[in-house]
N, C-alpha and C positions, 0 to 999 in steps of 0.2 A: 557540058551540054546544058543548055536552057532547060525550063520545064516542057516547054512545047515538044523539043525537039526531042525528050525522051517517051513522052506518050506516043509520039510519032511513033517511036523504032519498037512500042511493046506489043508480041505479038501472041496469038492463042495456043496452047500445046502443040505439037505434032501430033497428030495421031498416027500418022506409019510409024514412030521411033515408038508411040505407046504401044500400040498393035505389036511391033516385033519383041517388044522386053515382054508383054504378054506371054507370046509365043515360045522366047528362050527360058522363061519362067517355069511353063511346061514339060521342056526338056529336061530340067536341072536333075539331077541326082538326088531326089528329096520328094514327098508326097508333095502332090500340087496342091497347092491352099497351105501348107505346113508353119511357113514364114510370119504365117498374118500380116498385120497392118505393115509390114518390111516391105510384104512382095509389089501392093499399092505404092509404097513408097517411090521404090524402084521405076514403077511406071510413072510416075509424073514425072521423074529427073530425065527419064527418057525422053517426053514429052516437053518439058523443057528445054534440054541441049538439042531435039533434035537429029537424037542417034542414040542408038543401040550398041554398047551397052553406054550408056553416060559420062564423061570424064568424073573421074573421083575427086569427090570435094575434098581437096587439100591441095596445097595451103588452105587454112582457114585464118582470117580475122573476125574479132569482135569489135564493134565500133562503137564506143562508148559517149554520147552525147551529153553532153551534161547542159543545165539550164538554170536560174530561178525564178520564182512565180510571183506576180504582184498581189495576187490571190490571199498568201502566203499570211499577209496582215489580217484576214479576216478569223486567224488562231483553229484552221486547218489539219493543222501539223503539232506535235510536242516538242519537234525539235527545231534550235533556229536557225536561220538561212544561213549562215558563214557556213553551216555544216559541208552543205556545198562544195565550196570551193577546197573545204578541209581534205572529202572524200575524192577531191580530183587529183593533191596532192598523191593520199593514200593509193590510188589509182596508177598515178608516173609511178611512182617508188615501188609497183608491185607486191601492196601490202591488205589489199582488198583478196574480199571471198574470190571474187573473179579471176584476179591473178590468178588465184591458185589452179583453182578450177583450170584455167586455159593453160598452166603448165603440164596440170596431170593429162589433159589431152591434146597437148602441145600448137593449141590455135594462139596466134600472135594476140597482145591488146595495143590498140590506137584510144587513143583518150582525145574528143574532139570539143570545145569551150567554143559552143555555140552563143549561150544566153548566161553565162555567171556573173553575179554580180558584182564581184568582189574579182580586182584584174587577178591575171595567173601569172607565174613564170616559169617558163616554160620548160622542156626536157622533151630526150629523144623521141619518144612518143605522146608529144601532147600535141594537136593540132590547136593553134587560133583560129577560130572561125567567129567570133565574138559577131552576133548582129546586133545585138541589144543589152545593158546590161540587168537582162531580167525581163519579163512581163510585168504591163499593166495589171490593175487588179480588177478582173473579168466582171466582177459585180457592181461594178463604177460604171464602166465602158468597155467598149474591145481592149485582150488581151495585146494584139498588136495591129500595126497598119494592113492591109494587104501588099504592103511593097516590103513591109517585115517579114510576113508569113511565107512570101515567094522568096525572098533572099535566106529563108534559115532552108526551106525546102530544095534549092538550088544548093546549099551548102553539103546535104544530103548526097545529092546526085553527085557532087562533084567528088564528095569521099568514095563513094562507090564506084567510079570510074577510075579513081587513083587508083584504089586497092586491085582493083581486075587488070590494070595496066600493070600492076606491081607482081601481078600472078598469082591472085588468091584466086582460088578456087569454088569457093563460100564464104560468103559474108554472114557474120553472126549479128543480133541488133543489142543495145546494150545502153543504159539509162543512169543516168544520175540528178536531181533534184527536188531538193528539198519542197514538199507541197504536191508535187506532180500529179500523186495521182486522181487529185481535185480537178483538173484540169483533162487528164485519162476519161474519169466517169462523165465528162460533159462531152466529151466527143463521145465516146460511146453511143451516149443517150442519143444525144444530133444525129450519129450515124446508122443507130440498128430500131430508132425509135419507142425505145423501153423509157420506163419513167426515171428518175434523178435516183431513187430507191433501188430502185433494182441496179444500176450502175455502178454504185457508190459500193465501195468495202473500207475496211478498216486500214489501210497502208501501210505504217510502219507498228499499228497496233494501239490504234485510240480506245479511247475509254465508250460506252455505249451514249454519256450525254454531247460528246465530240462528236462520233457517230452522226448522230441526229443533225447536231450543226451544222457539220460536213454537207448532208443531204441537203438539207435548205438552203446551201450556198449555193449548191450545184445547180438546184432546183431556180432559186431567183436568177443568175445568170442565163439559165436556160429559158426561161421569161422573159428578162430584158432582150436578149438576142435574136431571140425565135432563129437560128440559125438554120439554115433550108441545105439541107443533105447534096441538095443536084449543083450544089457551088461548095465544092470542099476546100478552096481557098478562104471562101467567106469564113468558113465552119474554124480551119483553124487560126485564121486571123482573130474572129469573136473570143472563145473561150478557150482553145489550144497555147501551147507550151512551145518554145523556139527546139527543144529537144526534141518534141512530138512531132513539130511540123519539117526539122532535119531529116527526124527517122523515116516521116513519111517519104521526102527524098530519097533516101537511102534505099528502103524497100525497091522506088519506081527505077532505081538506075541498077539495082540487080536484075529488077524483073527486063529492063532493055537491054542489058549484056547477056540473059539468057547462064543466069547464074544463081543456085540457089540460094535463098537466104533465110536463113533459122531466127525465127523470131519467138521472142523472149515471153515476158509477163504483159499485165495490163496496161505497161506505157506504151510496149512495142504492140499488142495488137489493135490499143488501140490508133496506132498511127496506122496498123496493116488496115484498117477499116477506112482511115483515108484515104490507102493510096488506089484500093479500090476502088471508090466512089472515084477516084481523078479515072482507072485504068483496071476495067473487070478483069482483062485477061491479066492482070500482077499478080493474081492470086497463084496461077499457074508457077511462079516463083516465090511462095511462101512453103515454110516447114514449119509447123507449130512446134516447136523444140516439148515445153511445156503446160502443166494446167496451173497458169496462177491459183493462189488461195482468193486470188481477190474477183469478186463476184463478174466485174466486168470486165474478164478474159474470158471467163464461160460466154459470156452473151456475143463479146465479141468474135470469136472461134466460131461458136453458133452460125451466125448471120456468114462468116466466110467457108462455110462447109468444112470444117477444116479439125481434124481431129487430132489431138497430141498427143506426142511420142511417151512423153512423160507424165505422171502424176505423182508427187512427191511431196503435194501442201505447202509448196514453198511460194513464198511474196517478197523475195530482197530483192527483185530487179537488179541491176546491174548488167543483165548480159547472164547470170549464172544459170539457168535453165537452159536458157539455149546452148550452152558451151556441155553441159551435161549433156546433151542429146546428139551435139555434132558425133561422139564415135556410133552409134546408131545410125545417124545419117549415112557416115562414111560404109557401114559395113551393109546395108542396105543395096548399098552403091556393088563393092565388091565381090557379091554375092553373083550379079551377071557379069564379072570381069574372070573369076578364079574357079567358082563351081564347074564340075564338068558335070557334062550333059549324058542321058544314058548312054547314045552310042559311042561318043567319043571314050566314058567307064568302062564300059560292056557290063553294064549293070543290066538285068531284064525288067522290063516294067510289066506291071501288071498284067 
């Protein structure tokens, strides 16, 4: 599917399927309210599919995009780029946090080489999806063309439509690239309107006068660009990432198959903030799996109403938050498929 034609097919919750998991909520065998933020949960996937009670998210995959940044040169980062391609290795071979993670909750990993710079070879779960090797460096000029930003964003979609054709049931989002989250805090900032400062966190753990730099890089690109929020193409063409602007794909083609998707840390929300600006009602298909440590997941959470399942201080991106959170999604889920209700227990209620 084109971009077009996936905005086309996204559409706003159901409210009868919300309305009735409401209803069966109330029947359950359990104080009404008891569940907490479970029982809400429950209602959007309602709202979502469509129907009462929801199909159960599983299968699950995690889609791992990986990228690098031209950004990357302005000494962002402590670590250097080949890391990259090192960690996609680590990724096919199943030797990342993720793996494991997606073992202990048994969601698939797909490994997709959107933007690395350094070629890859390949293995049963590595997609080529290569648009570029790398971004530009944002504080020069735009990070990519807009015929870039729309072919990493179509690469998105189109993973997300394999994987739903393939039978997954929930898409998880999942990141790899060295620099990124430089590139994270300038969409943020373009998209929820917050300053370069309040965007910006530490990534993989900079030092306070990095810190600082970081900010000023974010801050100058977001100067040069003036990137205007109501063209979120522009936004990730300027200072976006070919992994940011996939995932943002990815989000828009779960939100049109009417499939949830758990989204991870500040690289995934902040492509969830694009895919919104393309498509308000995608939100209606986001699960904030977790709360990054890194400052602009909060802002961006924030700005999409959107409250996470978890809070755990964790910033490794990859996909590992959201893969922690899929059994919560799943059982969320289960809850209106296997609870009985009072009359069908013969429990008395109140």
């Amino acid at each position: 599917m084109t971009l077009e034609t996936t905005l086309a097919a996204i559409r706003p919750a159901d409210d009868e399927a919300m309305t009735a998991a409401r209803e069966l909520q109330a029947r359950l065998t359990k104080p009404a309210g008891s569940l907490g933020a479970l029982e809400e949960l429950s209602v959007r996937l309602a709202g979502l599919a469509g129907v009462c009670p929801p199909p159960l998210p599983e299968p699950a995959t995690v889609a791992v995009f990986a990228g690098d940044h031209g950004v990357h040169a302005q000494g962002v980062s402590p670590w250097p780029q080949e890391v990259t391609a090192q960690m996609v290795a680590n990724f096919v071979a199943g030797g990342a946090v993720v793996n494991a993670f997606a073992r202990q909750t048994g969601a698939d990993v797909m490994v997709v080489d959107v933007g690395v710079a350094i070629p890859l070879h390949g293995g049963p779960n590595l997609l080529d999806a290569n648009v570029r090797r790398g971004t530009r460096d944002m504080t020069i000029g735009p990070a990519l063309t807009r015929e870039e930003a729309r072919a990493a964003v179509e690469v998105g979609i189109r993973v997300a439509g394999a994987l739903v054709d393939q039978g997954a049931k929930a898409l998880l989002t999942g990141d790899m690239g060295i620099a990124n989250t430089t590139p994270a805090a300038a969409l943020i900032a373009a998209f929820t309107g917050v300053s370069a400062d309040v965007a910006t966190g530490r990534g993989t753990g900079i030092d306070d006068a990095t810190l600082t730099h970081k900010i000023s890089v974010v801050a100058s690109a977001l100067e040069r660009h003036r990137p205007d929020p109501a063209d979120p193409l522009g936004v990730l063409a300027a200072v976006g990432g070919l992994e940011h602007a996939a995932l943002t794909g990815f989000i828009l083609g779960a939100a049109a198959r009417r499939v949830p998707v758990i989204v991870d840390g500040v690289i995934a929300t902040s492509a969830a903030v694009a895919a919104a600006a393309f498509a308000s009602d995608a939100v209606a298909a986001m699960v904030a799996g977790h709360r990054s440590a890194e400052p602009g997941a909060s802002v961006a959470l924030a700005h999409l109403g959107l409250e996470p399942l978890l809070d755990l201080g964790m910033r490794l991106g990859e996909g590992s938050g959201a893969v922690l959170a899929l059994p919560v999604v799943q059982a969320a889920v289960r809850v209106l498929h296997e609870v009985a209700t009072f009359d069908s227990a013969g429990v008395s209620e109140k």
